[in-house]
N, CA, C and O atoms as a GROMACS GRO file, in nm:
protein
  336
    1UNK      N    1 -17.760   3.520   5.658
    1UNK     CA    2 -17.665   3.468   5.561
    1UNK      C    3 -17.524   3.485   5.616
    1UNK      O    4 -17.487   3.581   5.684
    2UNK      N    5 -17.432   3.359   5.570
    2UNK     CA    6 -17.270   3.408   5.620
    2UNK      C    7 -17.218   3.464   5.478
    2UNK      O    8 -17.255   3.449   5.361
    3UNK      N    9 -17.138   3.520   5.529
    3UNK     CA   10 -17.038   3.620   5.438
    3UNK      C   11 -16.874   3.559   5.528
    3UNK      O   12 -16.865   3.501   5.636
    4UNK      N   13 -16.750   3.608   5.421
    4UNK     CA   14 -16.646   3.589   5.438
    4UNK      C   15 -16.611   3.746   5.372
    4UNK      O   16 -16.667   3.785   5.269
    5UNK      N   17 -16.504   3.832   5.450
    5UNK     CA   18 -16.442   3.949   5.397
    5UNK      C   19 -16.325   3.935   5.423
    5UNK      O   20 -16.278   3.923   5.536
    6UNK      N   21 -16.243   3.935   5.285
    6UNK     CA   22 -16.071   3.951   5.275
    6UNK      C   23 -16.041   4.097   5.242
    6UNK      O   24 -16.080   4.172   5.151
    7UNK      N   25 -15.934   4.117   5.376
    7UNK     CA   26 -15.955   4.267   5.372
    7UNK      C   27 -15.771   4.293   5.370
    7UNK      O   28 -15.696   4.230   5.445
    8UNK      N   29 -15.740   4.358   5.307
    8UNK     CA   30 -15.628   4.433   5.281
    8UNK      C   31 -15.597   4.572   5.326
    8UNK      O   32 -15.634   4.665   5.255
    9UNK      N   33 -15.535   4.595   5.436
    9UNK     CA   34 -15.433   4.716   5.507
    9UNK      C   35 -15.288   4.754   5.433
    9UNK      O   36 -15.184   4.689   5.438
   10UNK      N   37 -15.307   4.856   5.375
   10UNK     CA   38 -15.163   4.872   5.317
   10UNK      C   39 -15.106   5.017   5.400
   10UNK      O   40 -15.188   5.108   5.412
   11UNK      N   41 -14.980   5.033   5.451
   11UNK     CA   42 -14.900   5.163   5.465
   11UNK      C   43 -14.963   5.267   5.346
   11UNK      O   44 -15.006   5.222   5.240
   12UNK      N   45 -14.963   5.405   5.375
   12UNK     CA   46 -15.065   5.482   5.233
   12UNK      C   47 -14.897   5.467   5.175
   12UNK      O   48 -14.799   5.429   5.239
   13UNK      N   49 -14.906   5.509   5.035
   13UNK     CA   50 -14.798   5.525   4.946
   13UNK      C   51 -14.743   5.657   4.980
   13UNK      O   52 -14.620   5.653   4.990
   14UNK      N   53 -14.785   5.748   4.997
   14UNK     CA   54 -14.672   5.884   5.045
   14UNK      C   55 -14.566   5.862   5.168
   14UNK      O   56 -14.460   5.923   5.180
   15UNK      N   57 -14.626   5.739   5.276
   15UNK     CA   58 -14.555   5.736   5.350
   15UNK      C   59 -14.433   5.609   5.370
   15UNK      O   60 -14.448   5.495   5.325
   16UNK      N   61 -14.340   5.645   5.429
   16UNK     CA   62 -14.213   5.525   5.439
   16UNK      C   63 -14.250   5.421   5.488
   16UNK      O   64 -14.330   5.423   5.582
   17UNK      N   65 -14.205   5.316   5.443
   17UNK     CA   66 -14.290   5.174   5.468
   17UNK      C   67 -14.134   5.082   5.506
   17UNK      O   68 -14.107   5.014   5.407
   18UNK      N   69 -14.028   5.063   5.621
   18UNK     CA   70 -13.963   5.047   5.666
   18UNK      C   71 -13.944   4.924   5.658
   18UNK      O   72 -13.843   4.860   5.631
   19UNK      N   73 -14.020   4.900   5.677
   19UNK     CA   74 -14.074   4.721   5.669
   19UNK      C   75 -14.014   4.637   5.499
   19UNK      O   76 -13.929   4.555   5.464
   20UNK      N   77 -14.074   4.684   5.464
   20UNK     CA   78 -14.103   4.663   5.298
   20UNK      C   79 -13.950   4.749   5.231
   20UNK      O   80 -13.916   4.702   5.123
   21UNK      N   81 -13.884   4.836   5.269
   21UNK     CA   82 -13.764   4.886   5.292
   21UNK      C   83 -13.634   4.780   5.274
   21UNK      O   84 -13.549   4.762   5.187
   22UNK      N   85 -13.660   4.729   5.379
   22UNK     CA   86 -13.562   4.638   5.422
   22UNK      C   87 -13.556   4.479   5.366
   22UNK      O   88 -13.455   4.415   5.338
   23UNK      N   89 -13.718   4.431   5.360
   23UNK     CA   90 -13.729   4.282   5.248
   23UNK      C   91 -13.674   4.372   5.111
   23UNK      O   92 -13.570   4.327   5.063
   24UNK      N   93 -13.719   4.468   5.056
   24UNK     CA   94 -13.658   4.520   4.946
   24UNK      C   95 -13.523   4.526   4.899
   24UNK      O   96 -13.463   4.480   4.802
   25UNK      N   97 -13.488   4.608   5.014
   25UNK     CA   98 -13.304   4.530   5.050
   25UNK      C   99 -13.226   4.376   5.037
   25UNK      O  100 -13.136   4.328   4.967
   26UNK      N  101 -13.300   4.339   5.128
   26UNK     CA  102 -13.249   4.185   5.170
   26UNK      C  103 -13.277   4.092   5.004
   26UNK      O  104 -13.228   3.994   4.947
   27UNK      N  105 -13.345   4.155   4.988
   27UNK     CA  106 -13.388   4.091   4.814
   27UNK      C  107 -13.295   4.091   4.727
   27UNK      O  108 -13.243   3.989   4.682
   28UNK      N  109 -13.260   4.223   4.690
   28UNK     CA  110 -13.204   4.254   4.612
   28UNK      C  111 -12.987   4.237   4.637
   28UNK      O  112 -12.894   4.246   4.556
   29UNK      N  113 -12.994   4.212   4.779
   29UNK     CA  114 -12.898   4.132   4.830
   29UNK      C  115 -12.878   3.997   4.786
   29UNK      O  116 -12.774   3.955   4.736
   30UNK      N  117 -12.970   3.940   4.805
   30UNK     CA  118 -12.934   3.802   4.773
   30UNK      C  119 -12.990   3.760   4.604
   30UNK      O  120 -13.063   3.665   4.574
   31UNK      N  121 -12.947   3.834   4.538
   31UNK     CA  122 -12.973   3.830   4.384
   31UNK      C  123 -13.090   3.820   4.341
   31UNK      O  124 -13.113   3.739   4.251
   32UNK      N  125 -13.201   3.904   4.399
   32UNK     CA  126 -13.336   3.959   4.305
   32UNK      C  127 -13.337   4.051   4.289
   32UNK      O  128 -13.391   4.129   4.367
   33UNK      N  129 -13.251   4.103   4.126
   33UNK     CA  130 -13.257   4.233   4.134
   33UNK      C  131 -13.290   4.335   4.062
   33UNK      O  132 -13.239   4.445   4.040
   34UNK      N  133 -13.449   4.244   4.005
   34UNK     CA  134 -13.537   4.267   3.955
   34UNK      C  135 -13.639   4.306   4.018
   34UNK      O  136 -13.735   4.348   3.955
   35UNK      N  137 -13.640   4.299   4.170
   35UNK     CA  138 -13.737   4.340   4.271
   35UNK      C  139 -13.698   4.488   4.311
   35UNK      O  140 -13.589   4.532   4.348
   36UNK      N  141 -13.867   4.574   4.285
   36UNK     CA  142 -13.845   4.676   4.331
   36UNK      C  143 -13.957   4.745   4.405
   36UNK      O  144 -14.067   4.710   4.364
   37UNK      N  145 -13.959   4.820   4.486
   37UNK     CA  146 -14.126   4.905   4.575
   37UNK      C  147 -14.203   4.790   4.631
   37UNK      O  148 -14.320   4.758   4.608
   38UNK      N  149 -14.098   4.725   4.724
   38UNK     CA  150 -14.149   4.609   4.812
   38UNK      C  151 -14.256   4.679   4.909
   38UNK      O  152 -14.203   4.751   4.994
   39UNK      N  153 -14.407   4.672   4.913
   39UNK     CA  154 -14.473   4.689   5.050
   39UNK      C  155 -14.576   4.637   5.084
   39UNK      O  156 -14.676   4.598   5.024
   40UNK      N  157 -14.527   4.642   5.246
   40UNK     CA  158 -14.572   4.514   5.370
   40UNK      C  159 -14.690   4.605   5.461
   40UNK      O  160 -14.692   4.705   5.533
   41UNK      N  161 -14.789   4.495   5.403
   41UNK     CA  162 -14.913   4.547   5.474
   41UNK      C  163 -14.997   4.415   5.566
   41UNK      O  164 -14.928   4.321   5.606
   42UNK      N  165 -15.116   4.417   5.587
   42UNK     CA  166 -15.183   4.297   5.723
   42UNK      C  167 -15.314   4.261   5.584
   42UNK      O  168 -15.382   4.337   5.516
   43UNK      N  169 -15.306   4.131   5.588
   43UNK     CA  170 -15.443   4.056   5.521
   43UNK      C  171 -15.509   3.998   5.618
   43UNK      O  172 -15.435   3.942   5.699
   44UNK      N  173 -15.628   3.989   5.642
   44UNK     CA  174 -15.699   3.976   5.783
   44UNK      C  175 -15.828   3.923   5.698
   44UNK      O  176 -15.857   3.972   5.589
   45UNK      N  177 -15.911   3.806   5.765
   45UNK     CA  178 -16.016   3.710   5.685
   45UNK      C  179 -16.091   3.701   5.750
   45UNK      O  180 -16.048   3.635   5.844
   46UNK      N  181 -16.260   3.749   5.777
   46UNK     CA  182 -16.358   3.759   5.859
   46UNK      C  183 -16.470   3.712   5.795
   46UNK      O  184 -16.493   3.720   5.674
   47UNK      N  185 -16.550   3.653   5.898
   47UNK     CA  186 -16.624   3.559   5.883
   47UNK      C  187 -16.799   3.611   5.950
   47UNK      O  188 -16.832   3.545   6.048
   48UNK      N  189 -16.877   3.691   5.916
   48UNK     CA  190 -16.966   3.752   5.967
   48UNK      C  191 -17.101   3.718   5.891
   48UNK      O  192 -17.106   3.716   5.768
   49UNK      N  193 -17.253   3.679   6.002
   49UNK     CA  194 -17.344   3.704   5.973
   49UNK      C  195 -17.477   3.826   5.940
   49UNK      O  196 -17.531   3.886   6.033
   50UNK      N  197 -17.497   3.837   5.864
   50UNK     CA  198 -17.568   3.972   5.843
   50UNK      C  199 -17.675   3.913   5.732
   50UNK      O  200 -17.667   3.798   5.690
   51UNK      N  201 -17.760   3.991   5.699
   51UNK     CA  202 -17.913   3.985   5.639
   51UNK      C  203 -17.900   3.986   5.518
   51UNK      O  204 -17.994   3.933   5.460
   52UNK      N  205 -17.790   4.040   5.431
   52UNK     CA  206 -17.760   4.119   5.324
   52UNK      C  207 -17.599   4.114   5.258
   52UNK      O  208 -17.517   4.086   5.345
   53UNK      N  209 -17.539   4.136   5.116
   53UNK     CA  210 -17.438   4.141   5.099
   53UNK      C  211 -17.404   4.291   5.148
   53UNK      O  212 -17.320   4.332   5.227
   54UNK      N  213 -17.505   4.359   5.065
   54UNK     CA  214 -17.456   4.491   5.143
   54UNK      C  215 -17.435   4.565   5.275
   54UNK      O  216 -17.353   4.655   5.294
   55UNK      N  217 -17.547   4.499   5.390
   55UNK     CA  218 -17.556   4.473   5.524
   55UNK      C  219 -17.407   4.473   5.580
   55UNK      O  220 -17.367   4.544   5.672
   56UNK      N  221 -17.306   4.349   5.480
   56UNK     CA  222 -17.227   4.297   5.547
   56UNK      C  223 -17.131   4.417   5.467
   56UNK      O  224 -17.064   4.489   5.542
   57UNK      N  225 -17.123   4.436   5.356
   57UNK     CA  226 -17.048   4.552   5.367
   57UNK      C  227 -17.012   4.655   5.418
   57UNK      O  228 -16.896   4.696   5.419
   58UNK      N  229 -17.087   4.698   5.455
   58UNK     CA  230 -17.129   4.810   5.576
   58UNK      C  231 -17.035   4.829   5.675
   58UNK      O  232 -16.955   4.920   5.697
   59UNK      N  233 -17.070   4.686   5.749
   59UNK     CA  234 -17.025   4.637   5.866
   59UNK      C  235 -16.832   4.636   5.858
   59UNK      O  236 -16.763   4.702   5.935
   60UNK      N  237 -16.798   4.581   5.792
   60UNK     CA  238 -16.683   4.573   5.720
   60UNK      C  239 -16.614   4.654   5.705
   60UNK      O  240 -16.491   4.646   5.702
   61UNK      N  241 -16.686   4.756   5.692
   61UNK     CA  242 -16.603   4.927   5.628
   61UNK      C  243 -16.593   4.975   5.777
   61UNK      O  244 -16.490   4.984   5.844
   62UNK      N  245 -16.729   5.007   5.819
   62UNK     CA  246 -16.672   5.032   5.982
   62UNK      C  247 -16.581   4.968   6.075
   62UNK      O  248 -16.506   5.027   6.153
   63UNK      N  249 -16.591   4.869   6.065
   63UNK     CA  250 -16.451   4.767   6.144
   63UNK      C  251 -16.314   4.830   6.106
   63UNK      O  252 -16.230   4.884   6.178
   64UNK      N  253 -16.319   4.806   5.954
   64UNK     CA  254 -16.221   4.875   5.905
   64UNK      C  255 -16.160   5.006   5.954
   64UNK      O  256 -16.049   5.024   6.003
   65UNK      N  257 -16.249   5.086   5.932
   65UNK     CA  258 -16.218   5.241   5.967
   65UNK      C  259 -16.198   5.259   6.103
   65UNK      O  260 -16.105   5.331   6.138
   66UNK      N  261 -16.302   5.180   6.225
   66UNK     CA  262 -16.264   5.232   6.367
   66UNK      C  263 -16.126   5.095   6.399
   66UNK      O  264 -16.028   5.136   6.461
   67UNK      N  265 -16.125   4.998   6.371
   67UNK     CA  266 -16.029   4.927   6.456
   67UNK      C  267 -15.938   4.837   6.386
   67UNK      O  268 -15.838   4.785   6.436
   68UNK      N  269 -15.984   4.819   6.252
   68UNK     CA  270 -15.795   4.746   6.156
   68UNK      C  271 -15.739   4.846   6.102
   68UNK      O  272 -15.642   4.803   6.040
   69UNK      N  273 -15.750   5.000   6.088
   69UNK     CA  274 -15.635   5.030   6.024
   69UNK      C  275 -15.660   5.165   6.068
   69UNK      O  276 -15.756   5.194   6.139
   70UNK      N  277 -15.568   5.254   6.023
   70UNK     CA  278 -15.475   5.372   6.104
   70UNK      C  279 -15.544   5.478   5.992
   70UNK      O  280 -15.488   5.447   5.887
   71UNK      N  281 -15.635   5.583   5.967
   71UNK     CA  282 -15.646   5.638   5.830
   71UNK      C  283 -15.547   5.717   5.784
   71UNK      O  284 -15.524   5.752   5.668
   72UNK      N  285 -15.463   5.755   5.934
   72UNK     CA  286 -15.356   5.862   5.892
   72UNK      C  287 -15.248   5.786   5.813
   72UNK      O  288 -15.168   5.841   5.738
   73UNK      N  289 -15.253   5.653   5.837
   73UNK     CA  290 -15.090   5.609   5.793
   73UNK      C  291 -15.147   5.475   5.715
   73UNK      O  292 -15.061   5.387   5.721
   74UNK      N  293 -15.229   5.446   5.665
   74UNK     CA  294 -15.311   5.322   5.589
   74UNK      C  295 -15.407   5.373   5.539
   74UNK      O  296 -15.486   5.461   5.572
   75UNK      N  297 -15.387   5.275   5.409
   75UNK     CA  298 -15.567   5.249   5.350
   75UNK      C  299 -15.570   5.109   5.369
   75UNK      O  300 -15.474   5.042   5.408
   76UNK      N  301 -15.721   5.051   5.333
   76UNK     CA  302 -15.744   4.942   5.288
   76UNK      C  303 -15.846   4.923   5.196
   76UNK      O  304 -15.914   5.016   5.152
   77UNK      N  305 -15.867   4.752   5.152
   77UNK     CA  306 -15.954   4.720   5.091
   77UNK      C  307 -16.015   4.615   5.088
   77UNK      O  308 -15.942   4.526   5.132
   78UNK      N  309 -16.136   4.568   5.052
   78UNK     CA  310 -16.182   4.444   5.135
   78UNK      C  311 -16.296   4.375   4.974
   78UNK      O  312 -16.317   4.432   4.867
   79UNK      N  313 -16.337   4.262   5.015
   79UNK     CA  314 -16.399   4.177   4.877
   79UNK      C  315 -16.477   4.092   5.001
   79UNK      O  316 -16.429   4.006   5.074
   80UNK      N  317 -16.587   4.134   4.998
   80UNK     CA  318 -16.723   4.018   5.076
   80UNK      C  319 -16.777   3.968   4.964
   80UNK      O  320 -16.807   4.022   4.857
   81UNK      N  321 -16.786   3.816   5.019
   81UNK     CA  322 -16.846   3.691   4.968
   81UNK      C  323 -16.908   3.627   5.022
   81UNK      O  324 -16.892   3.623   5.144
   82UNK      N  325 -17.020   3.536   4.953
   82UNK     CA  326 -17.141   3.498   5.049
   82UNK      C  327 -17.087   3.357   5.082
   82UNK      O  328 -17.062   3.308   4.972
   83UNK      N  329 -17.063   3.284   5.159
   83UNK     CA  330 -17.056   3.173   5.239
   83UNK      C  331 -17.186   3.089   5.179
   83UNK      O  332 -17.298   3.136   5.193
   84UNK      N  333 -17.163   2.944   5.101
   84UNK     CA  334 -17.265   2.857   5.119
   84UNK      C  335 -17.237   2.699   5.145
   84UNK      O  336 -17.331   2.622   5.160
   0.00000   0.00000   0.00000
């Protein structure tokens, strides 16, 4: 079966997010200044065959954990769907 996983990397919240800092800034510069706790993280969309929804979950979490995201300085989160 194909599966599709939308997976979300965010900076963890204890730590400074520099990035998201500065659009926060630049925002509120140019008159949004109603915008506040801007943060900039990676959305990443994978496309994998596996036997199972849960199979593919699996798979997903490990990707996750060894090679899209940092555990010391990120979390993430991800939503698999079956492809038909």
């Amino acid at each position: 079966m194909k599966f599709i996983a939308e997976i979300n990397v965010m900076p963890l919240k204890a730590l400074l997010d520099p990035q998201g800092k500065a659009v926060n800034a630049t925002l509120k510069n140019t008159g949004y200044k109603t915008i506040s706790n801007v943060r900039i993280g990676k959305h990443i969309t994978v496309e994998l065959e596996c036997d199972s929804k849960k199979e593919a979950e699996k798979l997903i979490d490990e990707i996750c954990k060894k090679v899209l995201s940092n555990p010391i300085m990120e979390s993430y989160e991800f939503d698999v769907k079956e492809l038909k």
